[in-house]
C-alpha positions as CSV (number, residue, x, y, z in Angstrom):
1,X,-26.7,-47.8,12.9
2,X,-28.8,-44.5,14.2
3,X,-26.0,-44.7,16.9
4,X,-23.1,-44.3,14.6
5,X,-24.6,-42.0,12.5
6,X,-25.5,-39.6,15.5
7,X,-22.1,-40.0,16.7
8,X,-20.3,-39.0,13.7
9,X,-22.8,-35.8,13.1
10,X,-22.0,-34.7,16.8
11,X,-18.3,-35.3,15.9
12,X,-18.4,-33.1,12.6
13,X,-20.5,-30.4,14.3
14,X,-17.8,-30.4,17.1
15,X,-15.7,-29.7,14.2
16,X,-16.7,-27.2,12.7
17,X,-17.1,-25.3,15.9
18,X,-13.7,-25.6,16.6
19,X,-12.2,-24.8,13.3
20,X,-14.9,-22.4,11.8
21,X,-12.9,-19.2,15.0
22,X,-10.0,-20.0,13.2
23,X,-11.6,-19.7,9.8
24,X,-13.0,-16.4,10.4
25,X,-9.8,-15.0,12.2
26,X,-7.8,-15.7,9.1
27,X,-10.2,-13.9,7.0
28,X,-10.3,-11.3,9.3
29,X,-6.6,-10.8,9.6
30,X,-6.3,-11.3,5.5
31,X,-9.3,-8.4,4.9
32,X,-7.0,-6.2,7.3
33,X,-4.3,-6.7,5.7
34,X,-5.3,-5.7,2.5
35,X,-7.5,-2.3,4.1
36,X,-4.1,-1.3,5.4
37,X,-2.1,-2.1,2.2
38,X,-5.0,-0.3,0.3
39,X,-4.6,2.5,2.8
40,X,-0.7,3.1,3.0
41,X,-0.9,3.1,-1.1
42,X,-3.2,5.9,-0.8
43,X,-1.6,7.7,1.9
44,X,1.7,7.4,-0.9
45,X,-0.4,8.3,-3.8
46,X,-1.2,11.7,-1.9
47,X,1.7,12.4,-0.6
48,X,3.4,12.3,-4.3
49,X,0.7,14.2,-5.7
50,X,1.3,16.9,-3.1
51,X,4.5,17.1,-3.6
52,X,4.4,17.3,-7.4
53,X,1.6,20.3,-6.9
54,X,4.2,22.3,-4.2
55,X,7.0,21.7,-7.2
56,X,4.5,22.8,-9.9
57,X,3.6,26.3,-7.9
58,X,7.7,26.8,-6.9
59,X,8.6,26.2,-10.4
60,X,5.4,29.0,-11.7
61,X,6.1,31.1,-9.1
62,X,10.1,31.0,-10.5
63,X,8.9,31.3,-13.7
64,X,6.6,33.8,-12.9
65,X,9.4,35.8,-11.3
66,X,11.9,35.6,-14.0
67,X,9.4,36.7,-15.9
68,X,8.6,40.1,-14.0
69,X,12.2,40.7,-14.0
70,X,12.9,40.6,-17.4
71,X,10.0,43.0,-17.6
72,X,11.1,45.0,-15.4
73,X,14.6,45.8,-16.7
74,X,13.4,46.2,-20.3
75,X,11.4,48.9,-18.5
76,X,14.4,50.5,-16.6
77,X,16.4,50.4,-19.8
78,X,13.5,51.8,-21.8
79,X,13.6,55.2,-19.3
80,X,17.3,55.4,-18.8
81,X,18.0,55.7,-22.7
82,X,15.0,57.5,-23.2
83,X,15.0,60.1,-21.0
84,X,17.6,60.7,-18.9
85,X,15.3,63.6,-17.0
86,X,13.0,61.2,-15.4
87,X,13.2,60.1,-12.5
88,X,12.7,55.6,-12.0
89,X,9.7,55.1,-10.3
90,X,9.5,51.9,-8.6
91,X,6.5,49.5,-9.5
C-alpha cells in the first residue's frame, strides 16, 4: 500500500509540474491583455480630450475674433460719423 500511495503522489507532483508553465503563461498572457486594452482606452481617452480642448480654443479664439471685429467697426463708424476731420488710427 506505501508503494501505491508513493506512486500516485510522484504522479500528481509530475503533474502539476507540467501543467502549473501552462497555468501561469495563460495568466500571464490574460493580465497582458487587459494592461494593453487598459492602455489603448487611455491612449483614446486622451486623444479625444485633446481634441475637444484644440476645438474649444479654435472656437474662443473665433469667437474672440468676431468679437474684436464687431468692436472694431462700431469704433470706425463711431469716428467716421462723428468727425469727419480725424484721421482712423489703427489699433
Amino acid at each position: 500500500m506505501d508503494g501505491t500511495w508513493g506512486a500516485v503522489i510522484v504522479c500528481l507532483g509530475l503533474t502539476t509540474l507540467i501543467i502549473t508553465p501552462f497555468i501561469v503563461n495563460k495568466i500571464i498572457k490574460f493580465k497582458l491583455e487587459i494592461a494593453k486594452i487598459n492602455a489603448e482606452t487611455t491612449i483614446k481617452a486622451e486623444e479625444i480630450r485633446s481634441r475637444n480642448q484644440f476645438e474649444f480654443e479654435k472656437y474662443l479664439k473665433q469667437e474672440e475674433n468676431e468679437k474684436n471685429k464687431t468692436v472694431n467697426n462700431d469704433m470706425n463708424d463711431g469716428d467716421i460719423s462723428g468727425n469727419s476731420n480725424r484721421s482712423r488710427v489703427r489699433l
